[in-house]
C-alpha positions in Angstrom: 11.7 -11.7 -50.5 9.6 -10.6 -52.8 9.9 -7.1 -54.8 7.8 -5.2 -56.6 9.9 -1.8 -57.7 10.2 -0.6 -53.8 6.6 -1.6 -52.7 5.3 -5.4 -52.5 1.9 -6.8 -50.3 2.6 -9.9 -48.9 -0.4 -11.6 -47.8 0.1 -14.9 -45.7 -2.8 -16.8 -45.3 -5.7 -15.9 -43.3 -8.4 -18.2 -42.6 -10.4 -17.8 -39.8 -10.4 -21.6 -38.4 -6.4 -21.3 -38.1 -6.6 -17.8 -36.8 -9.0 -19.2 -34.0 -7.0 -21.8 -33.1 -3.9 -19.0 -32.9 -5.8 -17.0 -30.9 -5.5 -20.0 -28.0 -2.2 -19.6 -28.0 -1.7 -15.7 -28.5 -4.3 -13.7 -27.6 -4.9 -10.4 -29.0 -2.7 -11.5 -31.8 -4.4 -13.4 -34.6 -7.1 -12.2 -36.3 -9.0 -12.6 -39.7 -7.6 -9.7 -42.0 -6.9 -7.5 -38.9 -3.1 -7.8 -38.2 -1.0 -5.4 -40.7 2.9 -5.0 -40.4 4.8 -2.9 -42.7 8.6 -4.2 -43.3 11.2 -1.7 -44.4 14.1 -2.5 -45.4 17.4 -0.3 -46.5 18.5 -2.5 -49.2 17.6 -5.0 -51.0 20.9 -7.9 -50.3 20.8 -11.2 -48.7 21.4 -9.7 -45.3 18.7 -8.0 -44.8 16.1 -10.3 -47.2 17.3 -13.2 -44.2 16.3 -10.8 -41.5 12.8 -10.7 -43.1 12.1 -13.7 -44.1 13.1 -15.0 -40.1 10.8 -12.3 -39.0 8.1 -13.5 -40.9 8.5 -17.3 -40.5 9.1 -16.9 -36.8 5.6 -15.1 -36.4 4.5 -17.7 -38.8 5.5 -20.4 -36.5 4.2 -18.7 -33.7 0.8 -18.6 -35.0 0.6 -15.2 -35.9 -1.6 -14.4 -39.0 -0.8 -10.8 -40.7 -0.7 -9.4 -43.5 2.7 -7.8 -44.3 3.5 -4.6 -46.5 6.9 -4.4 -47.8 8.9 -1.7 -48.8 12.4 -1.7 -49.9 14.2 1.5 -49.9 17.6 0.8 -52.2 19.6 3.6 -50.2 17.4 6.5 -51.4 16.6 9.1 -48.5 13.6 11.0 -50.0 12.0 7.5 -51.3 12.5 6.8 -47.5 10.1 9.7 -46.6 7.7 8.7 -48.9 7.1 5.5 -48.0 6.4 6.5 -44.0 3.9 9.1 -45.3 2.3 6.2 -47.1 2.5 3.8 -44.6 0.6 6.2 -42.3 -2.6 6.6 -44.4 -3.3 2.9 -43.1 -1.0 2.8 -40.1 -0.3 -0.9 -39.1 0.0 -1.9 -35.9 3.8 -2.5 -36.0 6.9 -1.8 -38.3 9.8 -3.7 -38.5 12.7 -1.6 -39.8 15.7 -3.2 -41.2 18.9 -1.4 -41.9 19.7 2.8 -40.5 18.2 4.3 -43.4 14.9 2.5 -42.8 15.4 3.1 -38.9 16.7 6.6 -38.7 13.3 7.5 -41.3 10.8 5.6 -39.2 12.2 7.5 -35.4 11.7 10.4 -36.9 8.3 10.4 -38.7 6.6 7.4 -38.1 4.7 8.7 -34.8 2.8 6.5 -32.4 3.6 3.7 -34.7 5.4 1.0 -32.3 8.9 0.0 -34.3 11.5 -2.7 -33.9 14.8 -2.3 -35.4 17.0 -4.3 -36.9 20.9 -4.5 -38.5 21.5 -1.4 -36.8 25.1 -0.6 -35.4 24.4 2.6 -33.7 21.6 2.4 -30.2 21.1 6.5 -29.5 18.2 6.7 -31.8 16.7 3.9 -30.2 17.5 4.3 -27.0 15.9 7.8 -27.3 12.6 6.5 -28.9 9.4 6.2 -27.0 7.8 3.7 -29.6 10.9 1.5 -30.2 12.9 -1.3 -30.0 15.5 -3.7 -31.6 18.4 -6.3 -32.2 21.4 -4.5 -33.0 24.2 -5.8 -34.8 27.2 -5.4 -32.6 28.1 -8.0 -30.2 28.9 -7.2 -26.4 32.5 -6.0 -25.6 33.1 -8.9 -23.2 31.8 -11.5 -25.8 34.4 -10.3 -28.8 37.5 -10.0 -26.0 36.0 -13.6 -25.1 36.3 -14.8 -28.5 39.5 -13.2 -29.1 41.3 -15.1 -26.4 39.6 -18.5 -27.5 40.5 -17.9 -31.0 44.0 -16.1 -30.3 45.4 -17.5 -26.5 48.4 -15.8 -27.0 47.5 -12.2 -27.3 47.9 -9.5 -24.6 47.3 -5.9 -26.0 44.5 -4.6 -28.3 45.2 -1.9 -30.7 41.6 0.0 -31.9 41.3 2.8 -34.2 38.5 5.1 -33.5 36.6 8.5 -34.3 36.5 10.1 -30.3 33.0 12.1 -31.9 31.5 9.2 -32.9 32.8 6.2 -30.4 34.4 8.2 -27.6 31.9 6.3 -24.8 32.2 2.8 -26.3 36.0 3.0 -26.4 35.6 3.8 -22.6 33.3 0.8 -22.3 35.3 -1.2 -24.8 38.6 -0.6 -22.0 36.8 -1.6 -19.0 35.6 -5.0 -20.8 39.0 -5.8 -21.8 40.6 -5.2 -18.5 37.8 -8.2 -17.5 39.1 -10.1 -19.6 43.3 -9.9 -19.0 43.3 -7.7 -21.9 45.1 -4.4 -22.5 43.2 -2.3 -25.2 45.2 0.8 -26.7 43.1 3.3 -28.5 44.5 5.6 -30.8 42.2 8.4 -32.1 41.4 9.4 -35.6 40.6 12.4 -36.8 39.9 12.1 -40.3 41.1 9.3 -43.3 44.4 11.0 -44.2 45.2 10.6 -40.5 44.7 6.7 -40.4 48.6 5.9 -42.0 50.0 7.8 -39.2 47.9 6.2 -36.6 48.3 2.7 -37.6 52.5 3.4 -37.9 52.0 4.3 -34.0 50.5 1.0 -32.8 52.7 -1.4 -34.7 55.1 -2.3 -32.7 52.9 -2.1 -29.2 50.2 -4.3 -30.1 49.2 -8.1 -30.7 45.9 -7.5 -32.5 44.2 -5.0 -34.4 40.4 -4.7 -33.7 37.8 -3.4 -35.8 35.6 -1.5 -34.4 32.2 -0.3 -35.9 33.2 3.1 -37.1 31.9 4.9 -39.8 35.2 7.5 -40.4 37.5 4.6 -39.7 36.2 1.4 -41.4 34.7 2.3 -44.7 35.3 0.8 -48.5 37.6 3.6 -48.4 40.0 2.8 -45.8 39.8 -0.8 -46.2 42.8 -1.2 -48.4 45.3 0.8 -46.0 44.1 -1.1 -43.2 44.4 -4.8 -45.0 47.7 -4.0 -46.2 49.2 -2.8 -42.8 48.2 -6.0 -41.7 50.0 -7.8 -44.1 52.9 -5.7 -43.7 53.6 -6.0 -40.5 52.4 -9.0 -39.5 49.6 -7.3 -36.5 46.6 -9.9 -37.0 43.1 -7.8 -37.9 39.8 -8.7 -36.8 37.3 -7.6 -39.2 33.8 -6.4 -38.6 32.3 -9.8 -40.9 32.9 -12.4 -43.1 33.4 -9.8 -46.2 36.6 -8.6 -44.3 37.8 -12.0 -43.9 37.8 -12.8 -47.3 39.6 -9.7 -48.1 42.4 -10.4 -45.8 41.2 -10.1 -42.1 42.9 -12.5 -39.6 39.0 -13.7 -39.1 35.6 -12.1 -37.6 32.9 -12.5 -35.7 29.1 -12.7 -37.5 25.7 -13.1 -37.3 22.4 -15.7 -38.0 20.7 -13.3 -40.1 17.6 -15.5 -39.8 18.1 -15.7 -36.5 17.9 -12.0 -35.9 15.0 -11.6 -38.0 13.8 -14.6 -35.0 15.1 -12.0 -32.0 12.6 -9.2 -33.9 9.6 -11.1 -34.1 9.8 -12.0 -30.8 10.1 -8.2 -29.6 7.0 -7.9 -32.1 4.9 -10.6 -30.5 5.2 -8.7 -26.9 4.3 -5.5 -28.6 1.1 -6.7 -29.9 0.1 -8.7 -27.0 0.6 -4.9 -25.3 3.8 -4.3 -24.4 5.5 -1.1 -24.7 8.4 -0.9 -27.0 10.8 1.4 -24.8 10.5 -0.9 -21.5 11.8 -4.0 -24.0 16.2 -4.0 -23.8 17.4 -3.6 -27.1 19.8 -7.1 -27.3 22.4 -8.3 -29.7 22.7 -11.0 -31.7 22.4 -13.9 -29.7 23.6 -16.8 -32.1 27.4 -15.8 -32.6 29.4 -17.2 -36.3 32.6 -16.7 -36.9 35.4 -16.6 -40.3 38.8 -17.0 -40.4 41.2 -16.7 -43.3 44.0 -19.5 -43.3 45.9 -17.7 -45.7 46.2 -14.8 -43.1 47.1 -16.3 -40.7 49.4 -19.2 -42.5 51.5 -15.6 -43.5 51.3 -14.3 -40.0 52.7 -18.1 -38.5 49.3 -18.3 -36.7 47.9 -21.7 -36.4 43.8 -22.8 -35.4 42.9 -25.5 -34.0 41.5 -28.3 -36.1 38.1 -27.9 -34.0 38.0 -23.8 -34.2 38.5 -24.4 -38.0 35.7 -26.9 -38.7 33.5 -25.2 -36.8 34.1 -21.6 -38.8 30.9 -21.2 -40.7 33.3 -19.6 -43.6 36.4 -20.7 -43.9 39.2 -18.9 -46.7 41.7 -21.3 -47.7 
């Protein structure tokens, strides 16, 4: 993706014989100089530059001609605000945000703007919208516990760690999907960092597996280290929240087609411009599913893959 300090123009293309023959296959869409987008995006790392360049090919492919204005936020709040208010002196007919800090900003002040959302973790804000939509990041409960007994056969009971403010209605969900599944997940409740020692002592010696679960008092850069090196301690397998947490340590995780998601928005986008309204589209998940293990985790926990769940890992950590 392209960058210009934290505001780029884009411009793909647009002559009118190709738009023409676009318009015969999505009408209302394609037209000569017409179609603007704005992209914003949180940060400015491979995750999110492979969610907008998917976006923009997929549209691409679809025969969608736009013009696309980019703005990438590096983290900074107020630079978020300023980039809505100048995104609205020429509203575009649709913004794709990428990243919370570029979704959270656009809810709240973008307007009658229609948005689609994506690598977000958290649905309230969307959910709550009038004018949105989006793929989130986190995979379906039944689809992890799925993968859990295809990668691990053996396992029976599920420890979780978990702010109750924050994830209290998930866990409940998250309990329900296991018992599906043969599963027994035990949650243990976390009130702040200096309680995590404490809480992870309590579950060693009642559970199989440790799961990750998207939390933002639980699972930061901060705890990371006291929750790898339990792990290793006691031998309880953890199941990171990506391929980053493999290669520190985690037994393995479950990832995402980044591409591919920025596919899943521009598909949203294409039935928002052909008139759709945002808040009667589902907000989905990723729907290509990747996974990492770490052999040296699990080679120290006596854990063994099989040959075919280890060539087809898209990471592997010897």
């Amino acid at each position: 993706m392209m960058t210009l300090g934290w505001y780029n123009r884009a411009k793909w293309p647009a002559i009118c014989a190709v738009a023409w023959l676009a318009m015969s296959f999505s009408p209302g869409i394609a037209v000569c100089g017409d179609l603007r987008i704005a992209v914003i995006t949180s940060q400015d790392t491979p995750p999110y530059q492979q969610l907008a360049t998917g976006f923009r090919e997929f549209l691409k492919n679809e025969g969608v001609i736009a013009d696309f204005d980019h703005y990438v936020l590096s983290g900074n709040a107020g630079k978020a605000s300023e980039v809505i208010l100048d995104i609205k002196k020429q509203p575009p007919r649709l913004i794709l945000t990428i990243g919370t800090l570029a979704t959270q900003t656009a809810l709240r002040e973008a307007g009658d703007i229609p948005v689609v959302a994506g690598l977000v973790s958290y649905l309230d804000d969307l959910r709550k919208s009038k004018n949105a939509t989006g793929v989130v990041l986190d995979f379906p409960f039944v689809t992890q516990f799925e993968w859990m007994h295809k990668l691990m056969p053996e396992i029976k009971i599920i420890g979780v760690l978990y702010n109750r403010k924050e994830n209290q209605a998930k866990i409940d969900a998250a309990v329900q999907a296991a018992k599906k599944e043969g599963l027994t997940l035990l949650p243990k409740e976390v009130e702040s960092p200096r309680a995590l020692p404490d809480a992870l002592e309590s579950l060693a010696r009642s559970i199989d597996l440790l799961w990750g679960m998207n939390d933002q008092l639980v699972l930061s850069p901060q705890t990371a280290e006291a929750i790898l090196l339990f792990s290793f301690r006691s031998g309880v397998p953890f199941v990171g929240l990506s391929s980053s947490w493999v290669k520190a340590g985690a037994l393995y995780a479950l990832d995402r087609d980044y591409n591919d998601l920025g596919a899943q928005c521009g598909e949203l986008a294409i039935k928002i411009l052909r008139g759709t309204n945002p808040n009667t589209l589902v907000i989905v998940p990723p729907r290509r599913i990747l996974y990492s293990l770490n052999l040296k985790t699990a080679n120290h926990m006596k854990l063994e893959f099989s040959p075919l769940i280890i060539m087809n890992a898209q990471q592997v950590f010897p």
